[in-house]
N, CA, C and O atoms as a MOPAC input file, in Angstrom:
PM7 MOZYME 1SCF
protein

 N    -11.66500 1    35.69800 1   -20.52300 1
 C    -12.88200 1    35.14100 1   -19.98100 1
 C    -14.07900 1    35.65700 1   -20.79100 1
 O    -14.16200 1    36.88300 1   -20.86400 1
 N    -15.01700 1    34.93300 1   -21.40800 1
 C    -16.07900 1    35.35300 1   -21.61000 1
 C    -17.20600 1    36.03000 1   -20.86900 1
 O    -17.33700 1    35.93700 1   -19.64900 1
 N    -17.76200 1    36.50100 1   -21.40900 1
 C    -19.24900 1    37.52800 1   -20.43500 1
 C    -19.39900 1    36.47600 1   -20.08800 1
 O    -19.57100 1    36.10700 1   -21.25000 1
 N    -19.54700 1    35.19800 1   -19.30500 1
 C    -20.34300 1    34.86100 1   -18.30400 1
 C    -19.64700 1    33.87800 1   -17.49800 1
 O    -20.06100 1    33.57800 1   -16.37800 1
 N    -18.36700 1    33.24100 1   -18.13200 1
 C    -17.68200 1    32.84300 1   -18.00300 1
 C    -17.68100 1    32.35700 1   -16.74600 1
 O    -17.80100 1    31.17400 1   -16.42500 1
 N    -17.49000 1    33.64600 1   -15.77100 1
 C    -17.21800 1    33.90800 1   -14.55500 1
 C    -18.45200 1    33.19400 1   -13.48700 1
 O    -18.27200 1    32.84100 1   -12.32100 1
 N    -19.51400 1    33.12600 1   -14.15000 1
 C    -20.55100 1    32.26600 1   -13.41500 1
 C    -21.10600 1    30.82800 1   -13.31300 1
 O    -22.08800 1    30.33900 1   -12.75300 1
 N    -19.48000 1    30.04000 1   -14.53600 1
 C    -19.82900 1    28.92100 1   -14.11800 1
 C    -18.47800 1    28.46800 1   -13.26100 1
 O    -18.19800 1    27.27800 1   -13.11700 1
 N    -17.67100 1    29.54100 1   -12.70700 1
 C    -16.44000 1    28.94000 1   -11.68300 1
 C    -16.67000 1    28.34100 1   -10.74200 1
 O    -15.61400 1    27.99500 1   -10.21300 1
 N    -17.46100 1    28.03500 1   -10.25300 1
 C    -18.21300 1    27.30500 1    -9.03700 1
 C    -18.24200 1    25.75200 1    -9.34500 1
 O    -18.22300 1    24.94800 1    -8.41200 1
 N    -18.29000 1    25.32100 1   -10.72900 1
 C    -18.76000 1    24.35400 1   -11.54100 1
 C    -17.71400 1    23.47300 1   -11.05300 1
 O    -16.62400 1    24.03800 1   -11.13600 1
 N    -17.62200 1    22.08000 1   -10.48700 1
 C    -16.77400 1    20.86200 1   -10.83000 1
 C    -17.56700 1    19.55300 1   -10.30900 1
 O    -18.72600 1    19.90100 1   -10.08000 1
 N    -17.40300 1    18.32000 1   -10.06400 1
 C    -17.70100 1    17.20700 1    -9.81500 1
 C    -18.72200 1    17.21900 1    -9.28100 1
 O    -19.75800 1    16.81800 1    -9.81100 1
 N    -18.62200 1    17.78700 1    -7.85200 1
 C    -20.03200 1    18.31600 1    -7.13700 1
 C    -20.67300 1    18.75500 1    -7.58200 1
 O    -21.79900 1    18.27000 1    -7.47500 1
 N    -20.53300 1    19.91200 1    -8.36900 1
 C    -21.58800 1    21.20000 1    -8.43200 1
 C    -21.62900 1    21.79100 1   -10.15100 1
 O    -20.72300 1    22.28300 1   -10.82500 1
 N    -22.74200 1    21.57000 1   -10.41600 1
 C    -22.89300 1    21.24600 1   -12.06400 1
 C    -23.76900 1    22.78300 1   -12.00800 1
 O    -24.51700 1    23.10400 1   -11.08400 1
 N    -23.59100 1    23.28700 1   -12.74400 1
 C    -23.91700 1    24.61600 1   -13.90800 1
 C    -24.74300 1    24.62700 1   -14.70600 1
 O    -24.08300 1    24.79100 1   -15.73200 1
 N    -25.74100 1    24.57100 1   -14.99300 1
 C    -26.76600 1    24.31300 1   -16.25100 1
 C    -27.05700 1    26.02900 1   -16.67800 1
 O    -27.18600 1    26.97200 1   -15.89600 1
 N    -27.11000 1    26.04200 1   -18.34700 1
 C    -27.59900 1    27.44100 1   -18.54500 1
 C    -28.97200 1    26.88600 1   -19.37500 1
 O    -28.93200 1    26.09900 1   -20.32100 1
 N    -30.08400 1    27.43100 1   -18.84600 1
 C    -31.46400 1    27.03400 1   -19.09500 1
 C    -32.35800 1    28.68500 1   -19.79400 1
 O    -32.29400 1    29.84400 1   -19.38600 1
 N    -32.73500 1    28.38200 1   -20.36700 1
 C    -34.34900 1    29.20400 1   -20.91800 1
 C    -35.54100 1    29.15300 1   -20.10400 1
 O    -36.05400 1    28.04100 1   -20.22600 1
 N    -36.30400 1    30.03100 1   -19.18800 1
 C    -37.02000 1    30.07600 1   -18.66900 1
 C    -38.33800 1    30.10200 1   -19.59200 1
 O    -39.43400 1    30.05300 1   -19.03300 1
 N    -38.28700 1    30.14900 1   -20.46600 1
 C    -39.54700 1    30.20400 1   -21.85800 1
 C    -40.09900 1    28.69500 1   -21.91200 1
 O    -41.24100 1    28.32800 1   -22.18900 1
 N    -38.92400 1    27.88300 1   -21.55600 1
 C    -40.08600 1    26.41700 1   -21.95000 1
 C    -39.75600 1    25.60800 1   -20.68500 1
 O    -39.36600 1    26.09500 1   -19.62400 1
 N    -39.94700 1    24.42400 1   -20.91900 1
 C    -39.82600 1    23.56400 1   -19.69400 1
 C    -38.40100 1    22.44400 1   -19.57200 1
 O    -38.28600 1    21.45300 1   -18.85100 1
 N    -37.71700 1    22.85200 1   -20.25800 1
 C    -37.14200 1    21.56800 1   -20.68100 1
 C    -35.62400 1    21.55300 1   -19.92600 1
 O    -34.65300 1    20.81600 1   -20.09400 1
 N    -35.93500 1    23.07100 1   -18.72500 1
 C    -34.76200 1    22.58100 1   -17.51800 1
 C    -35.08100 1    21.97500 1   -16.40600 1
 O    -34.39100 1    22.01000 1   -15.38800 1
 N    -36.33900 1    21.27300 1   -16.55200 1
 C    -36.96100 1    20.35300 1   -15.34000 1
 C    -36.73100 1    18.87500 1   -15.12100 1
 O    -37.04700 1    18.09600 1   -14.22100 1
 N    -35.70000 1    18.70300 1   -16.89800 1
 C    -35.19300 1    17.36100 1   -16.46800 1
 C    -33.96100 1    17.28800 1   -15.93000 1
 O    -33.39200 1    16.24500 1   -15.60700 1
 N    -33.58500 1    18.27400 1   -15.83900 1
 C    -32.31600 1    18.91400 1   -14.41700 1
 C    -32.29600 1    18.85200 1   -13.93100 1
 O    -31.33000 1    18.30000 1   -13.40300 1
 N    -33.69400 1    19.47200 1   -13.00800 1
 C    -33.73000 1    19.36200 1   -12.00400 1
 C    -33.82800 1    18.15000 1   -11.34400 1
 O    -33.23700 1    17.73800 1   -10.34600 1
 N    -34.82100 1    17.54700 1   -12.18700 1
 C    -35.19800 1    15.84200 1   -11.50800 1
 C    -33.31600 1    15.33300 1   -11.36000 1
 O    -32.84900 1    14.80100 1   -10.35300 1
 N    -32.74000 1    15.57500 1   -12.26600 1
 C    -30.82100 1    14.85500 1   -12.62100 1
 C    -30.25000 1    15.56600 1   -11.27900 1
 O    -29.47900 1    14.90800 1   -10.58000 1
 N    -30.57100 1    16.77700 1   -10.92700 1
 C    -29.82700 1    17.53100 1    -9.98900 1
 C    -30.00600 1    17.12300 1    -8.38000 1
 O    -29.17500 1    17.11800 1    -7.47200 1
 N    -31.80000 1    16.69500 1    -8.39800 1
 C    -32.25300 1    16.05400 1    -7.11400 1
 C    -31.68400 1    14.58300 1    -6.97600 1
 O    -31.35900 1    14.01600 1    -5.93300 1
 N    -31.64900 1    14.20600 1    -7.98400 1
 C    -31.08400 1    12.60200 1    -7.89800 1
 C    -29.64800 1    12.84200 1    -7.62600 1
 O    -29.09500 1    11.75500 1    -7.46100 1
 N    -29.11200 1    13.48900 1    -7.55200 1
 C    -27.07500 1    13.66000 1    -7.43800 1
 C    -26.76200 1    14.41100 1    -6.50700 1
 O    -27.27300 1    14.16500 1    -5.41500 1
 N    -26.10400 1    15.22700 1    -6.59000 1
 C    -25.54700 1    16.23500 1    -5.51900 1
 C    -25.94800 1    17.56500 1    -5.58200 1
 O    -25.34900 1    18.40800 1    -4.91300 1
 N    -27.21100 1    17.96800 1    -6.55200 1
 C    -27.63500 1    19.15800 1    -6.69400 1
 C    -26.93800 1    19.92200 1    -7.88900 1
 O    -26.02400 1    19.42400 1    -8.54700 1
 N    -27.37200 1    20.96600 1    -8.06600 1
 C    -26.61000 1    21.77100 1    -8.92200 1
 C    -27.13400 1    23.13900 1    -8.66600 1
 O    -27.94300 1    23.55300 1    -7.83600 1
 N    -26.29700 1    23.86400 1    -9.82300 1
 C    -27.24200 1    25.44400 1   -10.06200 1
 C    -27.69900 1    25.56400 1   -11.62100 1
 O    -26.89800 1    25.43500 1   -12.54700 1
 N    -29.10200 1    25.82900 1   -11.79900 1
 C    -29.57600 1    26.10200 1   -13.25000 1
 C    -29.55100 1    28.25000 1   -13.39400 1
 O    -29.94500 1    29.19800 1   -12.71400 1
 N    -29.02400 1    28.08700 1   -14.35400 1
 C    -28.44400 1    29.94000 1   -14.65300 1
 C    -29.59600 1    30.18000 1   -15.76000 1
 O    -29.75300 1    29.29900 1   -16.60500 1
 N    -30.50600 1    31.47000 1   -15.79600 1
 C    -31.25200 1    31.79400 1   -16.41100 1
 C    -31.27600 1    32.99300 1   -16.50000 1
 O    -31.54000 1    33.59500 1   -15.45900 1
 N    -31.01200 1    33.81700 1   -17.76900 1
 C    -30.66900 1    35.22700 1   -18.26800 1
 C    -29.84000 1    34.89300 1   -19.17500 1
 O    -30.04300 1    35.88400 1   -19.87800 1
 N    -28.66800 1    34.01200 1   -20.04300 1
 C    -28.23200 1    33.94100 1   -20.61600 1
 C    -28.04900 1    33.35100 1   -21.84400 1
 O    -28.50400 1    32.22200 1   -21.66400 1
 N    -27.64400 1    33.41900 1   -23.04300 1
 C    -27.72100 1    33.06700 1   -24.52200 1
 C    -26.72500 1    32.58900 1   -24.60800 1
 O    -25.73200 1    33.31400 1   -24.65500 1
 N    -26.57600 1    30.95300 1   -24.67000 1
 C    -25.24100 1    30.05000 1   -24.29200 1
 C    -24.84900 1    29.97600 1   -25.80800 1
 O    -23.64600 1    30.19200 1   -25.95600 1
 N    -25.39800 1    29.77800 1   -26.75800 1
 C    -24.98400 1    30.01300 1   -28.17900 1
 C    -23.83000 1    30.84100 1   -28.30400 1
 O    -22.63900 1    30.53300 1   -28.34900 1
 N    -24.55100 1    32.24500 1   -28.36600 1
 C    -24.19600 1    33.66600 1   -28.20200 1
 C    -23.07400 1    33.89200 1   -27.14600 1
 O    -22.04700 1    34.31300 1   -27.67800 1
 N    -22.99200 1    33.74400 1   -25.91200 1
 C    -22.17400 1    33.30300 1   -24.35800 1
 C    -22.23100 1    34.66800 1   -24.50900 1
 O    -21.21300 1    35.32000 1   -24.74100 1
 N    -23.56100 1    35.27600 1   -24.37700 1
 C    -23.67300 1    36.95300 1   -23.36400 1
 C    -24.81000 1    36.69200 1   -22.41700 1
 O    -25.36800 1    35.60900 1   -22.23900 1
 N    -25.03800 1    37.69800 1   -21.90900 1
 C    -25.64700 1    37.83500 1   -20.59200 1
 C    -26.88500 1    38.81800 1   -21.82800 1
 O    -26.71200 1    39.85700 1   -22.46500 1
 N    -28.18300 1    37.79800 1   -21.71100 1
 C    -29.40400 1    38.91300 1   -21.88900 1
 C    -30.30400 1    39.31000 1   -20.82600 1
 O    -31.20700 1    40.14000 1   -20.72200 1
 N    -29.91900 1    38.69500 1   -20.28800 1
 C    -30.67600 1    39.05100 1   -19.02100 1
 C    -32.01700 1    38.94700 1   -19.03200 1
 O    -32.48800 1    38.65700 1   -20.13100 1
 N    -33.08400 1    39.15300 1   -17.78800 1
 C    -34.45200 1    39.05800 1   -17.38300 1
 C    -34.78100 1    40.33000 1   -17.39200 1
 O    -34.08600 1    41.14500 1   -16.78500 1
 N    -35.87500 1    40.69300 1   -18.07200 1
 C    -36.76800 1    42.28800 1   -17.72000 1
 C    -37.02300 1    42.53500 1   -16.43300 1
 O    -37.48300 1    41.63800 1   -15.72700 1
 N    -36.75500 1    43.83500 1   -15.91400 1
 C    -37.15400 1    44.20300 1   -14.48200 1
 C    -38.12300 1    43.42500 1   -14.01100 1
 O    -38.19000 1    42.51500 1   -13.18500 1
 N    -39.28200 1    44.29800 1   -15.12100 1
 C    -40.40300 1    44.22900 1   -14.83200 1
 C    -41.26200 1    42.53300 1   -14.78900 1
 O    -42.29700 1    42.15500 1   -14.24100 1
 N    -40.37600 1    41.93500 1   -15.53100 1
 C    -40.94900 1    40.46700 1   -14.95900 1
 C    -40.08000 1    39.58100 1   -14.34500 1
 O    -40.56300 1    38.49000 1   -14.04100 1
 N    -39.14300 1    39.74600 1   -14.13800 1
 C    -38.02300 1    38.92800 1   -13.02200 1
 C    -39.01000 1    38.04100 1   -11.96400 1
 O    -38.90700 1    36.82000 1   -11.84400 1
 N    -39.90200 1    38.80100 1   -11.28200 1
 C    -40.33100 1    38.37800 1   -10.10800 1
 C    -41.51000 1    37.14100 1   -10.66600 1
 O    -41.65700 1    36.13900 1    -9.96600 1
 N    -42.21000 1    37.27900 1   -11.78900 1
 C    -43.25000 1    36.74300 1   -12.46300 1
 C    -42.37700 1    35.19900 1   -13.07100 1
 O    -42.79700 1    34.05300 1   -13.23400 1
 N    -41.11100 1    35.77900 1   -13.27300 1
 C    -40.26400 1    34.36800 1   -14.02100 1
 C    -39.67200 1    33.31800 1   -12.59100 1
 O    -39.68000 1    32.08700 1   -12.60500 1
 N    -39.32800 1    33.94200 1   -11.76400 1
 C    -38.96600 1    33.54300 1   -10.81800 1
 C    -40.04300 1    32.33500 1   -10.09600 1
 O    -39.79000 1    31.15000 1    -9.87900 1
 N    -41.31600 1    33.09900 1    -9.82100 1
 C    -42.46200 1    32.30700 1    -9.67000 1
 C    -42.73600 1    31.17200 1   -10.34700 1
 O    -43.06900 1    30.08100 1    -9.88400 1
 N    -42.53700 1    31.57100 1   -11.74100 1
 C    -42.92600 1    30.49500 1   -12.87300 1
 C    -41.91800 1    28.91600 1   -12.32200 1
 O    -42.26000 1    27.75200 1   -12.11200 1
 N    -40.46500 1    29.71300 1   -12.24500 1
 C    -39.66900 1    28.69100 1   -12.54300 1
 C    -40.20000 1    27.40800 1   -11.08600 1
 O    -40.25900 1    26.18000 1   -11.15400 1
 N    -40.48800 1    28.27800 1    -9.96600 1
 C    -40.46800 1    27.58400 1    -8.72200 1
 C    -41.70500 1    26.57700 1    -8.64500 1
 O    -41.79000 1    25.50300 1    -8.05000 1
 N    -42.50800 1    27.16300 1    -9.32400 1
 C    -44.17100 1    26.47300 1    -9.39500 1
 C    -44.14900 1    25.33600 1   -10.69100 1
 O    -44.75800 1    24.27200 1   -10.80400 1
 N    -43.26800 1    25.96300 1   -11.53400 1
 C    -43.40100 1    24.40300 1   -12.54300 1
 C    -42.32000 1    23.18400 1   -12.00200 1
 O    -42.30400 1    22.02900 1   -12.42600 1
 N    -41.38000 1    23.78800 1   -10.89800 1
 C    -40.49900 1    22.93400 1   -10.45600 1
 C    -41.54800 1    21.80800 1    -9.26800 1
 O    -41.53300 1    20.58600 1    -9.11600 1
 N    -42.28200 1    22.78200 1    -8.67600 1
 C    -43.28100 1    21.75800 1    -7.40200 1
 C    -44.35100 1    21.29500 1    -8.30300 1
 O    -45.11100 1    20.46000 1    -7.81200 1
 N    -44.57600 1    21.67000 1    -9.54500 1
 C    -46.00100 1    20.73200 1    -9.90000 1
 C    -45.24200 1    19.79500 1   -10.56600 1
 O    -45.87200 1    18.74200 1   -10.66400 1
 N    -43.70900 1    19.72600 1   -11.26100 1
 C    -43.54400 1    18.75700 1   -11.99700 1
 C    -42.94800 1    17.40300 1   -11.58600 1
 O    -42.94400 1    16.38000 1   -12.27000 1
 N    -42.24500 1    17.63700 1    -9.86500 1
 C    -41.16800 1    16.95200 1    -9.10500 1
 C    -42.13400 1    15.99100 1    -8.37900 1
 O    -42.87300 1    16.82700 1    -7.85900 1
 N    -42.54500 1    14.98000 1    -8.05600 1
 C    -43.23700 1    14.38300 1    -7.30200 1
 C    -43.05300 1    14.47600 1    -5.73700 1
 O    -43.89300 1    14.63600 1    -4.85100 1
 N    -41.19400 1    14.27100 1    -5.66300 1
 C    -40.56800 1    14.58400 1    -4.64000 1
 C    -40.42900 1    15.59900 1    -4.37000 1
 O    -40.25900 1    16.32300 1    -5.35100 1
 N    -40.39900 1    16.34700 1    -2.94000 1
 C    -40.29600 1    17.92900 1    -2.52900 1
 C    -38.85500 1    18.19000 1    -2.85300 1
 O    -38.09900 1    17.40700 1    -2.27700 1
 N    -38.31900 1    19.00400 1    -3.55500 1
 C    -37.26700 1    19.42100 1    -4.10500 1
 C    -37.00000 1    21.00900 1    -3.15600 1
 O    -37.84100 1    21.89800 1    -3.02500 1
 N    -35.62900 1    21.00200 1    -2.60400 1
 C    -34.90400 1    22.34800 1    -2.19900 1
 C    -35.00100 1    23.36900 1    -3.24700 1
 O    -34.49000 1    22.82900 1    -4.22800 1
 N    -35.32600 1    24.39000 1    -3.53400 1
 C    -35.06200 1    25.31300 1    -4.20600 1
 C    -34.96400 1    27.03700 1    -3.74800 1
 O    -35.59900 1    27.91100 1    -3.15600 1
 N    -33.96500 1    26.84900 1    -4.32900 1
 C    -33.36300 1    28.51500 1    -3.37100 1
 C    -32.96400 1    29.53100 1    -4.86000 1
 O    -31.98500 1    29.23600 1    -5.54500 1
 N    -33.65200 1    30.44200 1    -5.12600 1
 C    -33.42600 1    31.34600 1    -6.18200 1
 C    -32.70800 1    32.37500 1    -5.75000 1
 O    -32.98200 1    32.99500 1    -4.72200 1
 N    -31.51300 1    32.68800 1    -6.68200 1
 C    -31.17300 1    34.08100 1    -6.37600 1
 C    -30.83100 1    34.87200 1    -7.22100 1
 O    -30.30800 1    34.29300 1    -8.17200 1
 N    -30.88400 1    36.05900 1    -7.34000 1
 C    -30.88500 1    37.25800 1    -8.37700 1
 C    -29.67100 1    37.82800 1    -8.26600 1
 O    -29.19000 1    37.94400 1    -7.13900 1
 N    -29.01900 1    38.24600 1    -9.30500 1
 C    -27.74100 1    38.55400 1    -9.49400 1
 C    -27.65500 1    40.02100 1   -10.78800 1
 O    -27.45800 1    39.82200 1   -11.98600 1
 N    -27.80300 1    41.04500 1   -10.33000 1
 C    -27.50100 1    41.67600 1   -11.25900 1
 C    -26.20200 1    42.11900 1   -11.62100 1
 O    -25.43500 1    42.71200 1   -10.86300 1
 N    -25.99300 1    41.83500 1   -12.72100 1
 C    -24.17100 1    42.01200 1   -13.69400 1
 C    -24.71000 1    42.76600 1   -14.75300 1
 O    -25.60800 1    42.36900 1   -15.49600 1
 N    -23.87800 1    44.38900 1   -14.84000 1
 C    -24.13500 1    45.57100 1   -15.36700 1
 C    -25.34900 1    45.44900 1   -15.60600 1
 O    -25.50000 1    44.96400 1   -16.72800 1
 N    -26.20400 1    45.63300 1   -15.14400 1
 C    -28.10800 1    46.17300 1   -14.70800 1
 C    -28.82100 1    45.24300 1   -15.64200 1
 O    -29.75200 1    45.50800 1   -16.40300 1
 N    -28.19100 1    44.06600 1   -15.43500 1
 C    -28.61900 1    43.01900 1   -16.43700 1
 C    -29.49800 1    41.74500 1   -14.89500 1
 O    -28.61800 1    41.36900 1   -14.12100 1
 N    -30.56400 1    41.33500 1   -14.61800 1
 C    -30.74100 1    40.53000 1   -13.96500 1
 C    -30.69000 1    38.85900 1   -14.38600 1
 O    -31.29400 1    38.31200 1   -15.30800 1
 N    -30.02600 1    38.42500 1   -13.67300 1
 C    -29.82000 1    36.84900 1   -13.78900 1
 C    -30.43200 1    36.06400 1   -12.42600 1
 O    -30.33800 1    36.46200 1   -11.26500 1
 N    -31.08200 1    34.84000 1   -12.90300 1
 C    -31.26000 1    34.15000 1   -11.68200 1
 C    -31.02100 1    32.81700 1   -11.80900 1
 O    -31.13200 1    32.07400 1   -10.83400 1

């Protein structure tokens, strides 16, 4: 299994996996794909190239988290569910 491997087992027909960059915007056409279908989960901390875990800085986890939720309500027209959660794997944070 690869380092991350393990976090897209959840992944099949229903339930789609996206590994996204919190640096730009360009997992918001996901989201719009994810609201239109059955939802999904977008994974952010990881280098899908690479397939390791870089994880989020402590110290701004909470600042990225914000980001992601606020560019998700200014960009969605429709009110979109969004439920974040933090996952630390060896003191590495993922959300």
């Amino acid at each position: 299994m690869k380092d991350f491997d393990f976090l897209l087992e959840e992944e099949s027909s229903d339930m789609n996996c996206q590994i996204c960059s919190y640096e730009n915007n360009d997992y918001l056409k996901t989201v719009v794909a994810f609201a239109n279908t059955n939802g999904g989960k977008l994974l952010f901390g990881l280098d899908e190239r690479k397939r390791e875990i870089i994880g989020i800085d402590d110290d701004s986890l909470f600042k990225v988290m914000d980001t992601i939720s606020k560019s998700i309500s200014n960009y969605c027209e429709l009110e979109v569910l969004i439920n974040i959660y933090v996952r630390n794997y060896k003191n590495k944070y993922l959300t």
